[in-house]
LUMNUDO-769287 format. One record per residue (C-alpha): x, y, z. Coordinates in steps of 0.05 Angstrom, whole numbers, plus 5000, padded with zeros to 4 digits. Layout:
! LUMNUDO-769287
XYZ
...
! end
This chain:
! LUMNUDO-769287
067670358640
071169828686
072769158647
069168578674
071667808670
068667198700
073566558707
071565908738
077765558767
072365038793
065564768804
063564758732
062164118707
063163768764
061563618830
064464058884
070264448882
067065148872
071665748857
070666378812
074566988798
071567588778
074968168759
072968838756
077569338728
084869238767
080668808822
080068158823
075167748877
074567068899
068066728901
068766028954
075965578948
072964998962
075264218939
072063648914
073562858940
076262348886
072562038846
074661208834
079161398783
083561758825
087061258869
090261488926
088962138908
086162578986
082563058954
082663538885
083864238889
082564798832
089664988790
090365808814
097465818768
095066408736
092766818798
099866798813
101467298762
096467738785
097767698862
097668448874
089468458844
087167958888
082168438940
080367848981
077867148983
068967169002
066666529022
059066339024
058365739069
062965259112
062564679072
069064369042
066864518968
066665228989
072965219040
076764689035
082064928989
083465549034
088865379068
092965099004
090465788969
093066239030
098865939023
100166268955
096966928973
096867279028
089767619029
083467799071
078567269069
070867419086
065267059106
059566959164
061466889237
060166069229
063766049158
069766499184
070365969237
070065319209
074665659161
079865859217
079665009238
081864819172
087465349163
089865189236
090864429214
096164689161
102864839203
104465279142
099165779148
097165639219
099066339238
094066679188
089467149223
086267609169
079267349176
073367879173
066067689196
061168049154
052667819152
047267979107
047368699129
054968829113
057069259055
064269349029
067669848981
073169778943
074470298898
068570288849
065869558873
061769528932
061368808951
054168608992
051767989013
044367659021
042467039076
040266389046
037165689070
042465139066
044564499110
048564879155
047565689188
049966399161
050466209093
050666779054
049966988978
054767508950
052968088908
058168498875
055669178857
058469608794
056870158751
054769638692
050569248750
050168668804
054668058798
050167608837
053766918864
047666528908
052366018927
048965388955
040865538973
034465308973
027065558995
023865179053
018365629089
020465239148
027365429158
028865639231
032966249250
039966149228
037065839163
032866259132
032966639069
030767409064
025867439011
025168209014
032768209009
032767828941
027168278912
031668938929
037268568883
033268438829
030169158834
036769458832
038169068766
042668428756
047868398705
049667678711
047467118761
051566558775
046366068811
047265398841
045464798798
046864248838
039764078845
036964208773
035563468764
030563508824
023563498790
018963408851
018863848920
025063758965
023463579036
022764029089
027964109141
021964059190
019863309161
026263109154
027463209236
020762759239
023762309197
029662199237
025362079303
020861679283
026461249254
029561309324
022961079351
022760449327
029260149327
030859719386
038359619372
044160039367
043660579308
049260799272
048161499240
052361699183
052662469169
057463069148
060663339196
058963989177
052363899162
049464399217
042364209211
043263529208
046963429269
041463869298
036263379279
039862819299
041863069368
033863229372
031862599359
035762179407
033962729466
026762529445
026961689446
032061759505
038561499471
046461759485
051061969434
058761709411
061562169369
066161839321
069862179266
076362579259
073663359254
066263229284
068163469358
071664079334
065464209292
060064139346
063764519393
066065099352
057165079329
055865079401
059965599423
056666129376
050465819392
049165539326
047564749364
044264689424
044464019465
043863779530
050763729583
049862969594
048062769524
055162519495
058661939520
064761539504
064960909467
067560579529
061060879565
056360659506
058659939511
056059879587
049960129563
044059689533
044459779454
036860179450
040360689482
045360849442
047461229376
053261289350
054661939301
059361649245
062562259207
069461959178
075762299156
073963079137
066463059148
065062509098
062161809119
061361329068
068961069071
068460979142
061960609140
066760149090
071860129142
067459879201
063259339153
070659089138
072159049212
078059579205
074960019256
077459789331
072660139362
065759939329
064559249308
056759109274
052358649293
045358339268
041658769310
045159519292
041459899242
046960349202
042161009185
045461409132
043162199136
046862439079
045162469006
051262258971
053362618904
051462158831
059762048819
059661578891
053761108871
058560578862
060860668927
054060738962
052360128924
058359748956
057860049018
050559759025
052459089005
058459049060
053659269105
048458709095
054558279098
055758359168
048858229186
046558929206
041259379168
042259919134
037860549115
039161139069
034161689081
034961829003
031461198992
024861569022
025362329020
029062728979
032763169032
038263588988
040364149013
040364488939
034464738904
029964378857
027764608790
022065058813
027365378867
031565488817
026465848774
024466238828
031366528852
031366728772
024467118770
027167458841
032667728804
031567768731
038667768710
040767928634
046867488626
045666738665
050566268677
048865658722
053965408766
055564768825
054164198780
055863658723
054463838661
047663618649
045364058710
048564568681
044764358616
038264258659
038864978685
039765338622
032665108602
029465268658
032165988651
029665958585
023065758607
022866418652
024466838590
032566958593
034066868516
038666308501
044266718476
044867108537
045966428581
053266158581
055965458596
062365478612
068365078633
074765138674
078765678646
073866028598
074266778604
067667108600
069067798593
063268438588
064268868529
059769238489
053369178528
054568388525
057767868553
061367248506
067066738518
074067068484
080466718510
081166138553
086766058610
088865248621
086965068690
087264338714
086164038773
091364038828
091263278870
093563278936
096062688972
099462629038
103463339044
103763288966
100563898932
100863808865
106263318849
101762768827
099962828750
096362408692
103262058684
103361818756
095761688752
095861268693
101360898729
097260738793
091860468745
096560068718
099059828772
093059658800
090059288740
095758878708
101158918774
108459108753
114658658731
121558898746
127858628703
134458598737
141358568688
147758628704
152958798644
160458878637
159259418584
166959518563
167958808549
160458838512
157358238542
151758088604
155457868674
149357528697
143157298676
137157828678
133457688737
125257658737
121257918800
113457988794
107358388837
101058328815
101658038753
102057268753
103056778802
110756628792
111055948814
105555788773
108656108700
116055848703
116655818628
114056508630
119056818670
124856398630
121556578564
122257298583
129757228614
131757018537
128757608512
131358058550
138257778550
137457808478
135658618467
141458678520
146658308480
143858668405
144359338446
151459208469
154159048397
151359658366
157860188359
154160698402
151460508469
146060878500
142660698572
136561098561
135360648494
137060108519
131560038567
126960268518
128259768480
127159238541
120659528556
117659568484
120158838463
118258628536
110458918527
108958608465
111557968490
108257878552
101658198521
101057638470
102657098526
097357468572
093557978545
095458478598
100359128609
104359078673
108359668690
115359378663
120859648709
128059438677
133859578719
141659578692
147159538726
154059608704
160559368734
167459258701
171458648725
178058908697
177559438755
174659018807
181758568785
186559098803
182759278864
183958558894
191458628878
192959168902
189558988970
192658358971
200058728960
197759229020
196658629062
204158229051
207258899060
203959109134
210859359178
211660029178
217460479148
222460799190
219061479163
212361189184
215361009249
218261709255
212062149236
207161699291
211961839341
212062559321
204262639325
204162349387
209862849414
205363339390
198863109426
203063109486
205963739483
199164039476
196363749531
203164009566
201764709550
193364499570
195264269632
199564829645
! end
């Protein structure tokens, strides 16, 4: 009997960033590599990916990477995890494409080519796994489920779903699929939770898209539509409604071009030849017919809503009469920002909509979705994934509530290894997997250390100390210098700054007239006596930054005289005078025997 081990490197207890490894015996499979966007903690910080450090070690096991749907907490980590291993990756015709635009942005693994296009009917073997996949209804087409079949039973991932009777082609789920799973008999399902704190019904695609039109209908001013990029069905909807009220569309955003025409070339958006305009275009235009598609940097379009209320964006400027309609449901952790985004909004004089505000349009099931993927398949180990931890939480009692005892449910977090042994499933060792921060062409490089740091920084400035000391004759050259960012107003706090020159002129005399000498303790000691100090005069913790420098003016002496002897001595010798006119005899001679 193959061993069986399920690790989440992601996506538990928290929002986004969804990856899984399950091994089976030797194999080892990869369930989505997506990322998740900072949170306001994490200044400066692009995006988060999940820590694969251990993978590494076990390279050789890795069949393949199977990806359910093109959304960046399912694919966005790909290229940074193909550039550690070199495998197959699978996924549906529109997945395997947006996946191929986001490994083509990364010179280093722009060359990659091992992409396979499987569908609902596809079946795999590899060895004793056979890995099958099941159609779902999500914001955006071919999204798939992914079953992995083995002699103990199905490992069933659903990735991102929901039920909506109304789902058009492209979108819908197979029902009689999901029923042949659960027949077959489910081990473990690992089921999206992202939604577990919906209690009523969701919207249906088909009243959101009337939603959006009538919205259309009566505005007479410009509208402003924020979306994700890669929100299929939304873009759909959109494009739908301003073919219906007769408006144009601007697209504006970094990836959404590349996006809608990748979806229209496999036919996955359909819209008419003369519907898209430039903003140059939309400006001759009168403001009722136009709409603007807002998408920002990597699909996501609450910072760039920021960006245009703050009148950073030279291309769109609002006015009193634009109404700024955002489509999107943004996750709990960006409140705060959706709450100041509104507010800059209303600052400018425009008006601004959420469609959250009036239906609930998530593209994840509710509770009784939830319950119902559970009674299709009837699994005897649960473990809810996609979500914080009191979704999680939430999900484990609705399984309960459909009869899956509460031992056999599992809550896990990053790194916990739950392994199948005995007939049963529990949580033995745990891995340590943190997150990787990426910023700029930085993988990885920024830590908590550097984090903390930019906090600081950010909160209570930073205050750099300059010194200069002569340590062989064990006293300062010149006095310490004071420079301030962030933390005071300098011309303000004079007796601050001269206060704080003492000190430190003080620990740099006491360290110079201890028998042993040490830099590294030295500006210790400047920093510690320098925090307390400035936290009792302030009550804040600036980033102290002292910086020593050493010279030695007994040296600097005997480099003057000697320079001044070179200069009263400047006639050459007669040997000096004999060896130039012997390399230039030379030079000639060779060009001699050149010319010759």
């Amino acid at each position: 009997m193959s061993n069986v081990k399920v690790i989440p490197f992601g996506g538990v207890r928290e929002n986004g960033k969804n990856m899984y490894a399950v091994e089976i015996g030797h194999q080892i499979f990869i369930l989505d590599v997506g990322l998740k966007y900072p949170e306001n903690d994490l200044m400066g910080i692009d995006v988060v990916i999940p820590d694969w450090e251990y993978l590494k070690q076990r390279k050789n096991d890795i069949v393949g990477v199977f990806l359910t749907h093109g959304h960046a907490d399912a694919i966005g980590a790909l290229p940074y995890f193909l550039m550690d291993f070199n495998v197959p990756v699978f996924g549906s015709e529109m997945t395997i494409a947006l996946a191929k635009l986001a490994v083509k942005s990364h010179k280093e693994v722009k060359k990659f080519n091992n992409f396979h296009v499987v569908d609902e009917s596809t079946a795999i073997d590899f060895d004793d796994v056979t890995v099958s996949f099941f159609s779902t209804t999500h914001t955006i087409p071919d999204t798939l489920g992914i079953v992995l079949e083995t002699k103990q039973g199905n490992i069933v991932y659903t990735g991102d779903f929901k039920f909506d009777q109304t789902a058009t082609k492209g979108y819908q789920t197979d029902l009689a699929r999901l029923a042949e799973i659960g027949s077959q008999g489910v081990l473990l399902l690992m089921s999206d939770s992202a939604g577990a704190g919906i209690t009523g019904a969701s919207a249906r695609e088909k009243d959101i898209g009337e939603y959006i039109k009538e919205t259309f209908k009566y505005q007479s001013g410009r509208i402003i539509v924020a979306s994700v990029a890669s929100n299929i069905m939304r873009v759909q909807q959109i494009i739908n409604a301003a073919v219906a009220v007769n408006r144009k569309i601007v697209l504006s955003g970094e990836d959404i071009e590349q996006i809608i025409d990748t979806a229209m070339q496999l036919g996955k958006l359909k819209l008419p030849n003369d519907l898209l305009i430039s903003m140059k275009e939309a400006d001759k235009l009168d403001p009722n017919q136009v709409v603007i598609l807002e998408t920002g940097k990597m699909g996501e379009p609450i910072k760039s809503l920021q960006q245009i209320a703050n009148g950073d964006n030279a291309n769109l400027h609002l006015t009193e009469d634009d109404l700024v309609f955002v489509t999107t449901t943004p996750s709990y952790a960006q409140e705060t920002e959706v709450q100041k985004t509104k507010d800059m909004i209303y600052r400018t004089g425009a008006e601004v909509k959420f469609i959250s505000d009036d239906l609930n349009p998530s593209g994840h099931a509710n509770q009784d979705n939830e319950q119902l993927m559970l009674n299709f398949m009837k699994p005897k180990f649960f473990v809810p994934i996609q979500g914080e931890y009191r979704l999680l939480d939430r999900h484990a009692e609705l399984a309960e509530e459909v009869g899956i005892p509460a031992d056999h449910i599992f809550l896990l977090n990053k790194g916990d290894v739950l392994t199948y042994k005995n007939g049963t499933f529990h949580v033995g060792e745990h891995i340590d997997v943190a997150n990787t921060m990426i910023d700029g062409t930085g993988i990885g490089d920024i830590g908590n250390i550097v984090l903390r740091d930019r906090r600081v920084l950010s909160e209570d400035g930073i205050f750099v100390v300059v010194a200069t000391i002569d340590r062989k004759n064990k006293k300062i050259v010149a006095r310490p210098q004071i420079t301030s960012r962030g933390f005071v107003f300098v011309k303000t706090n004079r007796q601050l700054m001269k206060q704080s020159a003492d000190l430190v002129e003080k620990v740099v005399e006491e360290n110079l007239a201890e028998k042993e000498f040490d830099w590294g303790h030295l500006k210790q000691s400047v920093r510690e006596k320098l925090n307390r100090f400035l936290f009792d005069q302030t009550k804040r913790h600036p980033v102290i930054l002292p910086v020593i420098m050493e010279v030695n003016q007994h040296a600097h002496r005997r480099n003057n005289s000697h320079s001044n002897n070179k200069k009263e001595n400047t006639q050459p010798t007669k040997k000096q005078k004999q060896r130039h006119q012997g390399r230039g005899r030379g030079r000639k001679h060779h060009q001699d025997n050149k010319d010759k």
